[in-house]
C-alpha positions as CSV (number, residue, x, y, z in Angstrom):
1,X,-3.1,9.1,18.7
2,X,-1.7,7.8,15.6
3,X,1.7,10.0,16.1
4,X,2.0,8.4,19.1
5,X,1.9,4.7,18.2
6,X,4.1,5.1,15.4
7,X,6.4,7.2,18.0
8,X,6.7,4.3,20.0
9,X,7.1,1.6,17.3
10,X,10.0,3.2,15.8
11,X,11.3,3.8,19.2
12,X,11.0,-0.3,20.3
13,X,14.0,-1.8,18.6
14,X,16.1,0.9,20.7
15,X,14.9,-0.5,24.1
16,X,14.8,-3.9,23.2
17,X,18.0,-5.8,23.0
18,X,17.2,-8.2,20.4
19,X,19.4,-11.3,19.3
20,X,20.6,-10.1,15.7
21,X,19.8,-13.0,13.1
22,X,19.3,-13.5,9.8
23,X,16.1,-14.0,7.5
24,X,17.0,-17.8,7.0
25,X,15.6,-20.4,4.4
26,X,17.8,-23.7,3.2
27,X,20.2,-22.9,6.0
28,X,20.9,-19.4,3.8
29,X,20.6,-15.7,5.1
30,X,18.2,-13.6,3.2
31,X,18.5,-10.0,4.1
32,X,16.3,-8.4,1.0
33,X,12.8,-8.6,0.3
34,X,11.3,-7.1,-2.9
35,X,7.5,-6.9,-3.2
36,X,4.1,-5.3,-3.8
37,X,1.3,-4.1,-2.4
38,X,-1.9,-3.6,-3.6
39,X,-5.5,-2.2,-2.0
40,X,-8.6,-0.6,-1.6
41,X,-8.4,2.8,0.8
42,X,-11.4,5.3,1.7
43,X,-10.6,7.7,-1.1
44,X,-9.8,4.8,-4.1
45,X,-7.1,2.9,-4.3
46,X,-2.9,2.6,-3.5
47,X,-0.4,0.3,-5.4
48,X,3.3,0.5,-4.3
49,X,6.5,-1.7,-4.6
50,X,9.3,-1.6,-2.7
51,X,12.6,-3.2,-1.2
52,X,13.3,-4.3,2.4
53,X,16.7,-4.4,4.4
54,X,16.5,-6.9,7.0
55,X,19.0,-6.0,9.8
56,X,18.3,-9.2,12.0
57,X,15.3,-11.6,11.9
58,X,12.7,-9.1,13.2
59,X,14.0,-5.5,12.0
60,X,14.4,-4.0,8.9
61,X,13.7,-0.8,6.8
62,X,12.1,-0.8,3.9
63,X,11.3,1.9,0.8
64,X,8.7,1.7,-1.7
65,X,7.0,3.9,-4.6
66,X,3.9,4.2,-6.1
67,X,0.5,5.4,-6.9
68,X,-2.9,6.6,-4.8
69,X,-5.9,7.4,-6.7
70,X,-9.6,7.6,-7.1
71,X,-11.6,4.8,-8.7
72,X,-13.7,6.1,-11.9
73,X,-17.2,6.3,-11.1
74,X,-19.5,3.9,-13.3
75,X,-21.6,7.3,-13.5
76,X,-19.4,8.6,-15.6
77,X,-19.9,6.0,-18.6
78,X,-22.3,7.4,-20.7
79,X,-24.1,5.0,-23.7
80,X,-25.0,7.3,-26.8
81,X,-26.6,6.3,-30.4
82,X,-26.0,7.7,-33.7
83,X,-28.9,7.0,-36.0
84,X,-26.9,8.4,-38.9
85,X,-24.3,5.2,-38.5
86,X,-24.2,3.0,-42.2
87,X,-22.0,0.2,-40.4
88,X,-24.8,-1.3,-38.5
89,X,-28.3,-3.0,-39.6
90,X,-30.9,-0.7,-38.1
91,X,-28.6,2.3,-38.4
92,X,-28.2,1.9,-34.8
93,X,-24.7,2.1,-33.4
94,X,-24.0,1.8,-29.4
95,X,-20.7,3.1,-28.1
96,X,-19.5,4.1,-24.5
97,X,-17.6,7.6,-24.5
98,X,-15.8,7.2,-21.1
99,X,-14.7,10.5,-19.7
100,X,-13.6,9.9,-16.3
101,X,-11.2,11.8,-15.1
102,X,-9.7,10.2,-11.7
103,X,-7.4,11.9,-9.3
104,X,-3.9,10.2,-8.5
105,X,-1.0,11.4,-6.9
106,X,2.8,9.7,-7.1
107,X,3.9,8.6,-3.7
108,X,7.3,7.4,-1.8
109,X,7.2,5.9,1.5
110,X,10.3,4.9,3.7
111,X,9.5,2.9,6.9
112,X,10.4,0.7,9.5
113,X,9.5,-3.3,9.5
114,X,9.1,-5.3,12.6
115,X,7.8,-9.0,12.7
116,X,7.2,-10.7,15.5
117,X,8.1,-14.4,16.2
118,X,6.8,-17.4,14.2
119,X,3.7,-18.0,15.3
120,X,3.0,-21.1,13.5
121,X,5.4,-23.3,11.9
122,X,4.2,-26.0,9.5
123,X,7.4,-27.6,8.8
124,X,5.9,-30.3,6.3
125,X,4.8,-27.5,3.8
126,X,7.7,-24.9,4.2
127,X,5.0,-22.5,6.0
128,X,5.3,-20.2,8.5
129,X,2.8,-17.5,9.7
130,X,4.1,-14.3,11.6
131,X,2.5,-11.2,12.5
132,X,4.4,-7.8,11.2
133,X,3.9,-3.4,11.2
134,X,5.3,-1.3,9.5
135,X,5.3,2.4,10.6
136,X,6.5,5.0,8.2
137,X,6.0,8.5,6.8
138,X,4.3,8.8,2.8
139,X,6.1,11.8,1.0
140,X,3.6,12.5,-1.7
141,X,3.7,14.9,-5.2
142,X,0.2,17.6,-5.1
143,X,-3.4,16.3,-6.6
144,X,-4.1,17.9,-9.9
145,X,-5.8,21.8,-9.1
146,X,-4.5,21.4,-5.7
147,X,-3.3,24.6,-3.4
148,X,-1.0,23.9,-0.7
149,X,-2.0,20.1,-0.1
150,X,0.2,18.3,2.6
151,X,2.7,16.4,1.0
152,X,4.2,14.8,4.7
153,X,2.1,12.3,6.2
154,X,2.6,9.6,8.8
155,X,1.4,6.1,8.2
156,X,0.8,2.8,10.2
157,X,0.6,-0.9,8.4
158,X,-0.1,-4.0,10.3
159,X,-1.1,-7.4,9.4
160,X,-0.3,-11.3,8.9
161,X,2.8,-12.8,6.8
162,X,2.8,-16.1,5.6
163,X,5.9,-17.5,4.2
164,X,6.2,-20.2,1.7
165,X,9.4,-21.2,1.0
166,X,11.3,-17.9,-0.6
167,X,7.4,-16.0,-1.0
168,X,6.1,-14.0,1.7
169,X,2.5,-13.3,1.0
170,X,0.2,-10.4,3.1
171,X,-3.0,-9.7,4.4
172,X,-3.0,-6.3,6.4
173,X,-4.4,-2.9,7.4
174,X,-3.3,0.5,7.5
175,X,-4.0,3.8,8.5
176,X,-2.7,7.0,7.4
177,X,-3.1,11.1,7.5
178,X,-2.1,11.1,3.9
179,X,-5.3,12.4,1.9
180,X,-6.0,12.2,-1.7
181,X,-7.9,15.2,-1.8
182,X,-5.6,17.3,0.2
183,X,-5.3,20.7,-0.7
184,X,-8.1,20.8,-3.1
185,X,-11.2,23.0,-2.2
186,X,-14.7,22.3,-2.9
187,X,-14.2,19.5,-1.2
188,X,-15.9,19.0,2.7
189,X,-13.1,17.6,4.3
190,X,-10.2,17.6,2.3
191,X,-7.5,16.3,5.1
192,X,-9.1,13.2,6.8
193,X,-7.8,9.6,7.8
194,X,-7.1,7.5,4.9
195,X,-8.2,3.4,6.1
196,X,-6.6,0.6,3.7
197,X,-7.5,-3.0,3.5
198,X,-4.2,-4.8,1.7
199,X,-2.7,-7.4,0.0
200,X,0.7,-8.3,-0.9
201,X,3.8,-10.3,-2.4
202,X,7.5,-10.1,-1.8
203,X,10.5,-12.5,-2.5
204,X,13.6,-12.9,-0.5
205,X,17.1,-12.8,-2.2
Protein backbone atom coordinates (compact mmCIF):
# COMPACT_ATOMS: atom_id res chain seq x y z
CA UNK A 1 0.00 0.00 0.00
CA UNK A 2 2.54 2.37 0.82
CA UNK A 3 4.53 1.66 -2.54
CA UNK A 4 1.60 2.44 -4.17
CA UNK A 5 0.82 5.99 -2.81
CA UNK A 6 4.18 7.10 -3.16
CA UNK A 7 3.93 5.54 -6.88
CA UNK A 8 1.38 7.74 -7.63
CA UNK A 9 2.60 10.93 -5.87
CA UNK A 10 5.66 10.98 -7.74
CA UNK A 11 3.85 10.13 -10.86
CA UNK A 12 1.13 13.47 -10.33
CA UNK A 13 3.21 16.35 -11.50
CA UNK A 14 3.62 14.23 -14.96
CA UNK A 15 -0.21 14.23 -15.53
CA UNK A 16 -0.95 17.43 -14.28
CA UNK A 17 -0.15 20.41 -16.41
CA UNK A 18 0.60 22.87 -13.76
CA UNK A 19 1.21 26.72 -14.35
CA UNK A 20 5.16 26.96 -13.59
CA UNK A 21 5.70 29.91 -10.89
CA UNK A 22 7.85 30.92 -8.56
CA UNK A 23 8.16 30.68 -4.60
CA UNK A 24 7.32 34.51 -4.28
CA UNK A 25 7.76 36.89 -1.14
CA UNK A 26 8.37 40.97 -1.67
CA UNK A 27 7.55 40.53 -5.21
CA UNK A 28 11.08 38.16 -5.35
CA UNK A 29 11.28 34.48 -6.54
CA UNK A 30 12.69 32.11 -3.99
CA UNK A 31 13.49 28.82 -5.42
CA UNK A 32 15.66 27.22 -2.37
CA UNK A 33 14.61 26.19 0.96
CA UNK A 34 17.10 25.04 3.60
CA UNK A 35 15.73 23.52 6.81
CA UNK A 36 15.39 20.92 9.54
CA UNK A 37 13.50 18.41 10.82
CA UNK A 38 13.19 17.01 13.97
CA UNK A 39 10.89 14.04 15.75
CA UNK A 40 9.88 11.27 17.62
CA UNK A 41 9.42 7.74 15.52
CA UNK A 42 8.35 4.21 16.92
CA UNK A 43 11.89 2.99 17.34
CA UNK A 44 13.48 6.58 18.88
CA UNK A 45 14.06 9.44 17.19
CA UNK A 46 15.21 11.08 13.51
CA UNK A 47 16.88 14.57 12.89
CA UNK A 48 17.73 15.54 9.24
CA UNK A 49 18.50 18.83 7.33
CA UNK A 50 18.33 19.36 3.99
CA UNK A 51 17.84 21.75 0.78
CA UNK A 52 14.91 22.14 -1.47
CA UNK A 53 14.71 23.03 -5.34
CA UNK A 54 11.59 24.55 -6.10
CA UNK A 55 10.84 24.06 -9.85
CA UNK A 56 7.46 26.12 -9.85
CA UNK A 57 5.22 27.16 -6.88
CA UNK A 58 4.06 23.59 -6.01
CA UNK A 59 6.98 21.19 -7.09
CA UNK A 60 10.22 20.76 -6.04
CA UNK A 61 12.96 18.12 -4.98
CA UNK A 62 14.54 18.13 -2.06
CA UNK A 63 17.80 16.15 -0.23
CA UNK A 64 18.58 15.97 3.25
CA UNK A 65 20.99 14.02 5.72
CA UNK A 66 20.97 12.89 9.08
CA UNK A 67 20.53 10.69 11.99
CA UNK A 68 17.80 7.85 13.36
CA UNK A 69 18.33 6.39 16.69
CA UNK A 70 17.15 4.84 19.86
CA UNK A 71 16.38 6.99 22.92
CA UNK A 72 18.53 5.73 26.06
CA UNK A 73 16.38 4.02 28.45
CA UNK A 74 16.18 5.80 31.97
CA UNK A 75 16.80 1.99 33.09
CA UNK A 76 20.01 2.25 32.21
CA UNK A 77 21.16 5.05 34.80
CA UNK A 78 22.30 3.38 37.69
CA UNK A 79 22.90 5.56 41.23
CA UNK A 80 25.92 3.87 43.22
CA UNK A 81 27.69 4.97 46.65
CA UNK A 82 31.18 4.80 47.77
CA UNK A 83 31.46 4.80 51.53
CA UNK A 84 35.18 5.04 51.21
CA UNK A 85 34.78 8.74 49.55
CA UNK A 86 36.83 11.63 51.97
CA UNK A 87 35.25 14.56 49.71
CA UNK A 88 31.90 14.32 51.28
CA UNK A 89 30.57 14.85 55.04
CA UNK A 90 29.14 11.35 55.85
CA UNK A 91 31.58 9.68 53.56
CA UNK A 92 28.74 9.29 51.34
CA UNK A 93 29.21 10.18 47.65
CA UNK A 94 26.20 9.77 45.01
CA UNK A 95 27.20 9.59 41.34
CA UNK A 96 25.23 8.28 38.17
CA UNK A 97 27.49 5.94 35.96
CA UNK A 98 25.39 6.15 32.64
CA UNK A 99 26.12 3.35 30.32
CA UNK A 100 23.65 3.45 27.63
CA UNK A 101 24.54 2.37 24.71
CA UNK A 102 21.83 3.60 21.98
CA UNK A 103 21.60 2.43 18.36
CA UNK A 104 21.80 5.08 15.46
CA UNK A 105 22.30 4.74 11.96
CA UNK A 106 23.45 7.86 9.34
CA UNK A 107 20.74 8.44 6.86
CA UNK A 108 20.24 10.38 3.30
CA UNK A 109 17.00 10.88 1.80
CA UNK A 110 16.18 12.43 -1.67
CA UNK A 111 12.50 13.16 -2.32
CA UNK A 112 9.89 14.87 -4.06
CA UNK A 113 7.89 18.08 -2.56
CA UNK A 114 4.51 18.95 -3.54
CA UNK A 115 2.31 21.79 -1.74
CA UNK A 116 -0.91 22.38 -2.51
CA UNK A 117 -2.60 25.83 -2.84
CA UNK A 118 -2.75 28.52 -0.05
CA UNK A 119 -5.18 27.54 1.93
CA UNK A 120 -5.36 30.48 4.08
CA UNK A 121 -3.88 33.79 3.52
CA UNK A 122 -3.61 36.24 6.32
CA UNK A 123 -2.29 39.07 4.54
CA UNK A 124 -2.04 41.49 7.58
CA UNK A 125 0.61 39.15 9.37
CA UNK A 126 2.59 37.85 6.26
CA UNK A 127 0.92 34.31 6.97
CA UNK A 128 -0.02 31.72 4.87
CA UNK A 129 -0.99 28.10 5.69
CA UNK A 130 -0.65 25.30 2.91
CA UNK A 131 -0.79 21.66 3.03
CA UNK A 132 2.44 19.68 1.55
CA UNK A 133 4.01 15.60 1.06
CA UNK A 134 6.84 14.61 0.46
CA UNK A 135 7.51 11.15 -0.91
CA UNK A 136 10.97 9.79 -1.09
CA UNK A 137 13.28 6.87 -0.69
CA UNK A 138 15.82 6.86 2.85
CA UNK A 139 19.30 5.27 1.81
CA UNK A 140 20.69 4.31 5.19
CA UNK A 141 24.43 3.11 6.53
CA UNK A 142 23.92 -0.70 8.76
CA UNK A 143 22.95 -0.64 12.76
CA UNK A 144 26.01 -1.48 14.79
CA UNK A 145 26.16 -5.79 14.98
CA UNK A 146 23.83 -5.79 12.15
CA UNK A 147 23.82 -8.72 9.24
CA UNK A 148 22.42 -7.78 6.03
CA UNK A 149 19.97 -4.95 7.29
CA UNK A 150 17.97 -3.16 4.38
CA UNK A 151 19.66 -0.09 3.57
CA UNK A 152 16.68 1.01 0.67
CA UNK A 153 13.56 2.11 2.06
CA UNK A 154 10.61 4.02 0.78
CA UNK A 155 9.22 6.89 2.78
CA UNK A 156 5.92 9.15 2.82
CA UNK A 157 5.84 12.76 4.82
CA UNK A 158 2.76 14.77 4.96
CA UNK A 159 1.60 17.66 6.96
CA UNK A 160 0.77 21.56 7.35
CA UNK A 161 3.31 24.56 6.30
CA UNK A 162 2.88 27.77 7.64
CA UNK A 163 4.79 30.62 6.19
CA UNK A 164 5.86 33.69 7.88
CA UNK A 165 7.41 36.01 5.91
CA UNK A 166 10.89 34.12 4.59
CA UNK A 167 10.21 31.11 7.49
CA UNK A 168 8.33 28.09 6.71
CA UNK A 169 7.51 26.32 9.85
CA UNK A 170 6.00 22.36 9.93
CA UNK A 171 3.91 20.18 11.67
CA UNK A 172 3.58 16.63 9.90
CA UNK A 173 3.62 12.81 9.73
CA UNK A 174 5.32 10.24 8.14
CA UNK A 175 5.61 6.73 7.42
CA UNK A 176 8.35 4.62 6.40
CA UNK A 177 9.77 0.88 5.81
CA UNK A 178 13.03 2.05 6.97
CA UNK A 179 13.76 0.13 10.37
CA UNK A 180 16.26 0.92 12.98
CA UNK A 181 16.75 -2.46 13.95
CA UNK A 182 16.96 -3.96 10.60
CA UNK A 183 19.23 -6.62 10.17
CA UNK A 184 19.92 -7.18 13.68
CA UNK A 185 18.80 -10.63 15.25
CA UNK A 186 17.46 -11.18 18.60
CA UNK A 187 15.12 -8.86 17.85
CA UNK A 188 11.14 -10.06 17.18
CA UNK A 189 10.46 -8.07 14.35
CA UNK A 190 13.40 -6.42 13.09
CA UNK A 191 11.80 -4.95 9.66
CA UNK A 192 8.48 -3.23 10.59
CA UNK A 193 6.82 0.31 9.77
CA UNK A 194 8.64 3.09 11.18
CA UNK A 195 5.48 6.01 12.27
CA UNK A 196 6.99 9.73 12.88
CA UNK A 197 5.27 12.68 14.47
CA UNK A 198 7.45 15.94 13.13
CA UNK A 199 8.44 19.27 13.41
CA UNK A 200 10.36 21.60 11.31
CA UNK A 201 12.08 24.89 10.08
CA UNK A 202 13.30 26.01 6.73
CA UNK A 203 14.29 29.48 5.14
CA UNK A 204 13.87 30.61 1.61
CA UNK A 205 16.79 32.19 -0.30
Amino acid sequence: MLKRIITLLFLLPAVCLIEAQTLNFSEKSYHLEGGLYAGFNTDGYEIDGGVSYFFNRFVGVRCGIGVAGEIGSLKSLSIAFDDDDQWLPGNGHEYYDNEITSLTRLRFIPAMVLRSPCLYDWKEQDVQLYLFAEPGVVLSTPGRDSHGAKWFNLMLRAGVNMQVDRWVFTLGYGISDFSLTSGIKGIEHPNHLTNTVFIGAAYKF
